[in-house]
KEKE-140765 format. One record per residue: residue in three letters; x, y, z of N, C-alpha, C, O in turn. Coordinates in steps of 0.05 Angstrom, whole numbers, padded with zeros to 5 digits, always signed. Atoms other than C-alpha are relative to their C-alpha. Last residue first. Example, Ala and Ser with C-alpha at 12.3 -4.5 7.8 and 13.67 -1.06 7.14 Angstrom:
<nodes>
Ser;-00016;-00024;-00001;+00273;-00021;+00143;-00015;+00022;+00014;-00005;+00044;+00018
Ala;+00018;-00024;+00000;+00246;-00090;+00156;+00018;+00024;+00000;+00039;+00024;+00013
</nodes>
This chain:
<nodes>
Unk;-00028;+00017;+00005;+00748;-01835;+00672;+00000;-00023;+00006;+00020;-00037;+00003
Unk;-00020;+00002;+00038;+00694;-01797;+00634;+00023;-00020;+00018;+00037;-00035;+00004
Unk;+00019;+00008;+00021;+00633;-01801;+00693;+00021;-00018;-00019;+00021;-00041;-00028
Unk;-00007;+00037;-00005;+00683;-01781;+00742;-00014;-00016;-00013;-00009;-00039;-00008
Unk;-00031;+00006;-00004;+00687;-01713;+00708;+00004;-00032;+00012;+00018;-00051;+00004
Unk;-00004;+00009;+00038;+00606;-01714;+00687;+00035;-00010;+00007;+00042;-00032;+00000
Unk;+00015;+00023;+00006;+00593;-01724;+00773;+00011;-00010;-00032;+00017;-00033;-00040
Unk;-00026;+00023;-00018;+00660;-01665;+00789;-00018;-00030;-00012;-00004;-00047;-00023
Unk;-00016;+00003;+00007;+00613;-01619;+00736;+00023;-00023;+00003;+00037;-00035;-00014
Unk;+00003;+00007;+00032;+00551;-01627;+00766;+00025;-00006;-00023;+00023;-00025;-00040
Unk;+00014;+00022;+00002;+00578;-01616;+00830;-00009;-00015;-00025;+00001;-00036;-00034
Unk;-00018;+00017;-00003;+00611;-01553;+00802;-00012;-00025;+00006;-00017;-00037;-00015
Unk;-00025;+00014;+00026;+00555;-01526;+00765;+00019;-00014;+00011;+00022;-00036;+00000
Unk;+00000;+00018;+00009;+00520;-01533;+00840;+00002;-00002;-00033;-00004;-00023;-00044
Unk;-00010;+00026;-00012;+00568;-01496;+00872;-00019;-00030;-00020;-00009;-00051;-00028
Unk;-00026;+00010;+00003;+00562;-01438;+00820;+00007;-00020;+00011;+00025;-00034;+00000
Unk;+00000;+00015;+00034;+00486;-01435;+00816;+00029;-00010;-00003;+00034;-00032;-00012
Unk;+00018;+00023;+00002;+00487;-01430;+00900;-00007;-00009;-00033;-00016;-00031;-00038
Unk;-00018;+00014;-00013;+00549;-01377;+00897;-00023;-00024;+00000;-00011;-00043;-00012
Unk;-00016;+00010;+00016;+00510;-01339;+00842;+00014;-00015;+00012;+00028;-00027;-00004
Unk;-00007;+00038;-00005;+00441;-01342;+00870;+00018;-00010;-00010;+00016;-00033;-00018
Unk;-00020;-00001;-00008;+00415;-01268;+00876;+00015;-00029;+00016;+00019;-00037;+00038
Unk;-00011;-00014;+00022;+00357;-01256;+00832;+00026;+00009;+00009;+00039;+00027;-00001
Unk;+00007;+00021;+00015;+00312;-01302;+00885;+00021;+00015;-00024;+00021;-00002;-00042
Unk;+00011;+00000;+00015;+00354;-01258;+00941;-00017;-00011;-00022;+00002;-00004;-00035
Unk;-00001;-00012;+00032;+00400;-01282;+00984;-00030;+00005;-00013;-00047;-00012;-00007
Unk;-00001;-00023;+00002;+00399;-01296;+01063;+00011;+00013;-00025;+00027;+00032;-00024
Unk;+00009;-00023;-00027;+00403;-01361;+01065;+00010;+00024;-00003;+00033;+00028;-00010
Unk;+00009;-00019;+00000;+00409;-01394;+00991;-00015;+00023;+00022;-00031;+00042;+00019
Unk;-00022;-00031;+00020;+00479;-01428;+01002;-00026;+00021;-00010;-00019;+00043;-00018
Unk;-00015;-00020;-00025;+00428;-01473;+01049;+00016;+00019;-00008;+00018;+00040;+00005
Unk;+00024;-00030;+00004;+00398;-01502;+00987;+00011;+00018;+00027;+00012;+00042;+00029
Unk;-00012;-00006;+00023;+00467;-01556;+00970;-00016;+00037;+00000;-00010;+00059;-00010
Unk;+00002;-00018;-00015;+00456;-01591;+01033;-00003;+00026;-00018;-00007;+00046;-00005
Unk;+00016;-00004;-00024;+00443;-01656;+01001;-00007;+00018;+00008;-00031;+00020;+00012
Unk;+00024;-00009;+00014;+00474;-01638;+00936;-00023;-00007;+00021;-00046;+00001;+00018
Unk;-00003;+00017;+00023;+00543;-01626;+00966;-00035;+00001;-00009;-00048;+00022;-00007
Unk;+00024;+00000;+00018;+00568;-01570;+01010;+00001;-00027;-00015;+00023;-00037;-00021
Unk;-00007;+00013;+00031;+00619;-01574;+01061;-00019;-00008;-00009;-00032;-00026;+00002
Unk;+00012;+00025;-00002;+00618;-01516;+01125;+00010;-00011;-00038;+00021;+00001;-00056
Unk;-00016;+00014;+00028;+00644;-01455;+01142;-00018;-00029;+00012;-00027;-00038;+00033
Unk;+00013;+00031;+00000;+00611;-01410;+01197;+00019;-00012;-00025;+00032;+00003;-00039
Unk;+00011;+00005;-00030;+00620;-01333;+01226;+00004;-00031;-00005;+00008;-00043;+00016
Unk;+00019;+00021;+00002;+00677;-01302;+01174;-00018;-00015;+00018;-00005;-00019;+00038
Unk;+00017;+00000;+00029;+00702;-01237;+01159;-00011;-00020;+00009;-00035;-00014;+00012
Unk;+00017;-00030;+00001;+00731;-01220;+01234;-00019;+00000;-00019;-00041;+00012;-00016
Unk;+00020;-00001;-00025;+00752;-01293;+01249;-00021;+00024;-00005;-00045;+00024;-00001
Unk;-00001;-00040;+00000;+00788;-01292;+01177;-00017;+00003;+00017;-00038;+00011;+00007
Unk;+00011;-00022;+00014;+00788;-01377;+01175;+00004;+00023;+00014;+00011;+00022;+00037
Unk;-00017;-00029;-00014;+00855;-01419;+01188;-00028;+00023;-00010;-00023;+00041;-00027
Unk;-00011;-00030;+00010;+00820;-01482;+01165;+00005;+00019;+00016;-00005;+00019;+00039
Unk;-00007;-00018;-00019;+00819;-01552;+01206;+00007;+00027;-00012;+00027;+00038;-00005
Unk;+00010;+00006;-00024;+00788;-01611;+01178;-00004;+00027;+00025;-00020;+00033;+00043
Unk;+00039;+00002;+00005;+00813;-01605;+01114;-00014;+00011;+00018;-00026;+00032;+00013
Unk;+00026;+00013;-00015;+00879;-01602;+01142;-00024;+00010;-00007;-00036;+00029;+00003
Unk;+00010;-00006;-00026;+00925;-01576;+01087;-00018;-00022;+00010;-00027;-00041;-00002
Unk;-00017;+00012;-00014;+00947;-01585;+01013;-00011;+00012;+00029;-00020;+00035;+00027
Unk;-00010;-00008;-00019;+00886;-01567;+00965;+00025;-00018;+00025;+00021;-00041;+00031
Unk;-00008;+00012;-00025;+00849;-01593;+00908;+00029;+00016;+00006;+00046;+00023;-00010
Unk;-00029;+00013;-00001;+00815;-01549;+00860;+00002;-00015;+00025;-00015;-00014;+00043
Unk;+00007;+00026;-00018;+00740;-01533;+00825;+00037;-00014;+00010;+00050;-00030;-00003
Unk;-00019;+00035;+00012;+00764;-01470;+00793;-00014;-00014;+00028;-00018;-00005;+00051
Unk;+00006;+00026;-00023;+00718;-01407;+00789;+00016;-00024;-00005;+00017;-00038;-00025
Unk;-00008;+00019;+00012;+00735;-01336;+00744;-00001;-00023;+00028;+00007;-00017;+00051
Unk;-00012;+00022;-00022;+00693;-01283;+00765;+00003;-00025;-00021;-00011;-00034;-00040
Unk;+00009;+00021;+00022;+00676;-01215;+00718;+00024;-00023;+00022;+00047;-00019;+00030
Unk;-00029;+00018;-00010;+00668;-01162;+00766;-00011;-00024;-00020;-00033;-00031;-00026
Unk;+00005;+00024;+00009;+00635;-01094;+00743;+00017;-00025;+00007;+00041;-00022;+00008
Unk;-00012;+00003;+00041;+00648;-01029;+00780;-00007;-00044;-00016;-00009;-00065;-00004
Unk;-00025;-00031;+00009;+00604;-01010;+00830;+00004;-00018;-00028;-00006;-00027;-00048
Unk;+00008;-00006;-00020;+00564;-01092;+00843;+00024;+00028;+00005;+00045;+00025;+00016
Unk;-00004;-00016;-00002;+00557;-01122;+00778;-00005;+00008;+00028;-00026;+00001;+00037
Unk;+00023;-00012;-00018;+00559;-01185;+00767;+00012;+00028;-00002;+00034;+00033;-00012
Unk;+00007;-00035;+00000;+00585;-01229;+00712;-00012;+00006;+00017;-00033;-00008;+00022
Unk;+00020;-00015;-00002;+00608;-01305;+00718;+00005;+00033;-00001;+00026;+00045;+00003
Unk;-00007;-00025;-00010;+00660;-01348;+00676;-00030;+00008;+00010;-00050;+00000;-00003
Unk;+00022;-00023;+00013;+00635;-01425;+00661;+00012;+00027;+00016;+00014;+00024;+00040
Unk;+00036;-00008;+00002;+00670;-01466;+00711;+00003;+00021;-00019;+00019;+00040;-00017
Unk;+00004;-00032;+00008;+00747;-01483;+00708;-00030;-00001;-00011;-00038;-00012;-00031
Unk;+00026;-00015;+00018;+00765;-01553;+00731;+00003;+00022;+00000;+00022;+00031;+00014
Unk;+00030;+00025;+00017;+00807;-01602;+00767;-00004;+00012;-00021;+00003;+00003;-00043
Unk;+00039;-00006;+00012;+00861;-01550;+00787;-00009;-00021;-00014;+00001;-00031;-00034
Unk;+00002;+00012;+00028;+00922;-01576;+00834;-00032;+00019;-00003;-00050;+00027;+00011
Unk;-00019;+00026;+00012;+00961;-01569;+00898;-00012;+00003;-00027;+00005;+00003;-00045
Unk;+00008;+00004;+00024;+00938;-01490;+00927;+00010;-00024;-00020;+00023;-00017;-00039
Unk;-00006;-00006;+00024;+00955;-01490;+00994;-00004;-00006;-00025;-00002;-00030;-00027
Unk;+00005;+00014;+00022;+00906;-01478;+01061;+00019;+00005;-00026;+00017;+00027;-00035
Unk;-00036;+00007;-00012;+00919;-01424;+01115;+00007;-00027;-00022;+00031;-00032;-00027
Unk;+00004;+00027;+00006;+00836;-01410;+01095;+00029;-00024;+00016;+00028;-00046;+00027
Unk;+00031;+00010;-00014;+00821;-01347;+01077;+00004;-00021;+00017;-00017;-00025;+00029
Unk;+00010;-00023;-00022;+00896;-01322;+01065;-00023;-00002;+00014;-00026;+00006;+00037
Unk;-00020;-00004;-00029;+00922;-01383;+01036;-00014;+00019;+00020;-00021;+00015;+00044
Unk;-00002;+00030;-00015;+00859;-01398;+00985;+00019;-00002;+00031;+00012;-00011;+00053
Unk;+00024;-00002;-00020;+00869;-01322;+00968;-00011;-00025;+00018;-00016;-00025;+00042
Unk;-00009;-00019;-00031;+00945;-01328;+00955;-00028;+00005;+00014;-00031;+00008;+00038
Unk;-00017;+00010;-00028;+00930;-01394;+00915;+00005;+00014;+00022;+00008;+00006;+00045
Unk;+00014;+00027;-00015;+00874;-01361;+00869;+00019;-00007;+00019;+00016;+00005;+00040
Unk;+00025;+00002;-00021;+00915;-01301;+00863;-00017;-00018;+00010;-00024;-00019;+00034
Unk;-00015;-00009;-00018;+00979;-01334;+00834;-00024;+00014;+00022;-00027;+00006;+00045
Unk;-00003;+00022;-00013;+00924;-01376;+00783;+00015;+00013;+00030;+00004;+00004;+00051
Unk;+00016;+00015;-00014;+00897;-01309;+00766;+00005;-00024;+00016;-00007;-00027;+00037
Unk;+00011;+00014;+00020;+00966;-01273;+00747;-00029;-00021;+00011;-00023;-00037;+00028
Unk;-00005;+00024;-00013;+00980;-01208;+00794;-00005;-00023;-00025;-00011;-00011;-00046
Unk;-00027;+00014;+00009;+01004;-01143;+00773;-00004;-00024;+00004;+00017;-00036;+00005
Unk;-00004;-00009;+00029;+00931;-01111;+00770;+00028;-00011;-00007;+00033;-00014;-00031
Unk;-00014;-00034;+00005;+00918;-01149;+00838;+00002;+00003;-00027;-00002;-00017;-00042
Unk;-00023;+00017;+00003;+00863;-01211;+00828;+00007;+00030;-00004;-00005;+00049;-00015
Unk;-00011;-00020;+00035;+00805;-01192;+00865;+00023;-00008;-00005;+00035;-00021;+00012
Unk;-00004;-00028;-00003;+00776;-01246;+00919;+00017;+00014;-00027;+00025;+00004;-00048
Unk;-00012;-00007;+00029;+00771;-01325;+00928;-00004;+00039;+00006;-00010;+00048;+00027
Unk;-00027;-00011;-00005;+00740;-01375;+00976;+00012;+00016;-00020;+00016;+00005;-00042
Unk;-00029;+00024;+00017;+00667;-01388;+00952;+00027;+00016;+00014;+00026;+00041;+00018
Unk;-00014;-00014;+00014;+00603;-01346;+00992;+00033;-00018;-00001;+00048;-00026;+00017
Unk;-00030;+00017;+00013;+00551;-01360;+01039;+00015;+00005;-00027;+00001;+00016;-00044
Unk;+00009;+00015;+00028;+00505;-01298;+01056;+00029;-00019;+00002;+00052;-00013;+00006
Unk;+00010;+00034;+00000;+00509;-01270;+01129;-00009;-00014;-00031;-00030;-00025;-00034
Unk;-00001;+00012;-00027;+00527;-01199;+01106;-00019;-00025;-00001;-00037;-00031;-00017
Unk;+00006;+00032;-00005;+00535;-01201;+01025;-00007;-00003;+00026;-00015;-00026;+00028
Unk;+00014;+00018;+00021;+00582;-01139;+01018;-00015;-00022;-00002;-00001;-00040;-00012
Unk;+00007;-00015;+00018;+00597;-01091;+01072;-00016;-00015;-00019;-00041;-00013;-00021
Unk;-00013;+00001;+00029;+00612;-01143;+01124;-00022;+00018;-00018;-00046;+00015;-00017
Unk;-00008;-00022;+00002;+00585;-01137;+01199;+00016;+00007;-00028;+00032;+00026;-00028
Unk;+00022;-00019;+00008;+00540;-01198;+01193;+00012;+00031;-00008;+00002;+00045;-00025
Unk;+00012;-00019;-00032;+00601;-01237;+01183;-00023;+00013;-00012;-00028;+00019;-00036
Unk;-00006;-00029;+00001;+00603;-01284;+01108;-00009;+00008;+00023;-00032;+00001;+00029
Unk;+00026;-00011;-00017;+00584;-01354;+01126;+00025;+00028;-00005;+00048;+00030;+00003
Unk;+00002;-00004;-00011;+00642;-01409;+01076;-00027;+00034;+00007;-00037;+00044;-00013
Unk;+00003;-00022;+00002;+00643;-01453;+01032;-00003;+00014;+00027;-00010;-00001;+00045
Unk;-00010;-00010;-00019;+00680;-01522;+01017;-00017;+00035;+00002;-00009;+00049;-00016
Unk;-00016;-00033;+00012;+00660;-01563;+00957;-00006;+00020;+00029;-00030;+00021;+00037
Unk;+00016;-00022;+00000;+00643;-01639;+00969;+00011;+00023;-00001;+00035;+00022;-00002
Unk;+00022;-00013;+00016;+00662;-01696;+00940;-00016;+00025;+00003;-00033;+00034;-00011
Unk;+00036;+00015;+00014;+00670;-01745;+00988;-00003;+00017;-00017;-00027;+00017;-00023
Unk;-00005;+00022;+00020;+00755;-01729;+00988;-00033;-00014;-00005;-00040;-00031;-00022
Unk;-00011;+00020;-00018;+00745;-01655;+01003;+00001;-00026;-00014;+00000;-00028;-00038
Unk;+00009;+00026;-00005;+00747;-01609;+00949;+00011;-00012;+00025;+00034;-00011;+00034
Unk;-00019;+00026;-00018;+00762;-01542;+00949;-00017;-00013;+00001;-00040;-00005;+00006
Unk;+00020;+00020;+00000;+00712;-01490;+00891;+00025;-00016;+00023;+00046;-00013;+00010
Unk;-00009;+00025;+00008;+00763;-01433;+00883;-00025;-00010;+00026;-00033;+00000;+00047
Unk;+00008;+00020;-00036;+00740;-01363;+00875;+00014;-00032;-00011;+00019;-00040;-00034
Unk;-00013;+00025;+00004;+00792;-01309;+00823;-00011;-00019;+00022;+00002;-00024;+00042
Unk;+00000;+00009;-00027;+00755;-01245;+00815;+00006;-00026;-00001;-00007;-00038;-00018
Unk;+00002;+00031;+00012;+00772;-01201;+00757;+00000;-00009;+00026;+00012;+00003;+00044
Unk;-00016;+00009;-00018;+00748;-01129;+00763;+00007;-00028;+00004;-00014;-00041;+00006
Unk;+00018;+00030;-00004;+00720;-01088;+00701;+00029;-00012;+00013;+00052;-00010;+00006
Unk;-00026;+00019;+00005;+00741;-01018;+00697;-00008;-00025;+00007;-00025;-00026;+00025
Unk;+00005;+00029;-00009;+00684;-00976;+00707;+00009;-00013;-00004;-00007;-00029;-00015
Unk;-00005;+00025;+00005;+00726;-00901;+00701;-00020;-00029;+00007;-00015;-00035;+00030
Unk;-00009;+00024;-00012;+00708;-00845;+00735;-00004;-00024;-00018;-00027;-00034;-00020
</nodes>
């Protein structure tokens, strides 16, 4: 069997204060139960990442894909076969206010910023902090970005 390395396409959404959008993985989920976790998922073998970022954004979310800010630092995990995650900090067409989330996948959503920023570490690991290192590179990131203009 093959370990074919799996590309995972999350997107960071912005609201207009600034903050990055995540959502409460169900308890009854294979991967992660109750852990917070970025919008996003495998990119098909015919697909192009940007085309998966927008169809996963839609499908999580009812949300459309208007623009990318940014592109975070690539991550590595392994969990079976290897997944190497690509992250964009983007803005979105929809009600903010009002996502279409995956009732069955998801219990909670909420909007992160550096206030709230330690709550992405409920129910993880100390050697399991890539959605809580990844939100706050972005933050960090959106602060240097309005920094430059």
């Amino acid at each position: 069997m093959s370990l074919k390395k799996r590309v995972i396409a999350s997107a960071m959404v912005l609201n207009d204060r600034g903050c990055v959008f995540v959502q409460k993985r169900s308890m009854t989920r294979r991967l992660f139960p109750g852990c917070w976790d970025l919008i996003g998922g495998h990119v098909e073998e015919d697909e192009e990442i940007i085309s998966a970022l927008g169809r996963e954004i839609h499908e999580e979310t009812g949300w459309h894909l208007r623009s990318i800010i940014h592109e975070l630092s690539p991550k590595h995990w392994v969990d079976g076969p290897a997944q190497y995650e690509r992250q964009f900090i983007v803005v979105i067409d929809g009600d903010l206010a009002r996502p279409t989330l995956e009732e069955d996948k998801v219990s909670e959503a909420m909007w992160v910023d550096h206030g709230n920023v330690e709550r992405l570490k409920e129910n993880r690991g100390p050697d399991d902090q890539l959605v809580f290192n990844s939100v706050v590179e972005a933050l960090d990131a959106l602060q240097t970005i309005r920094h430059n203009r």
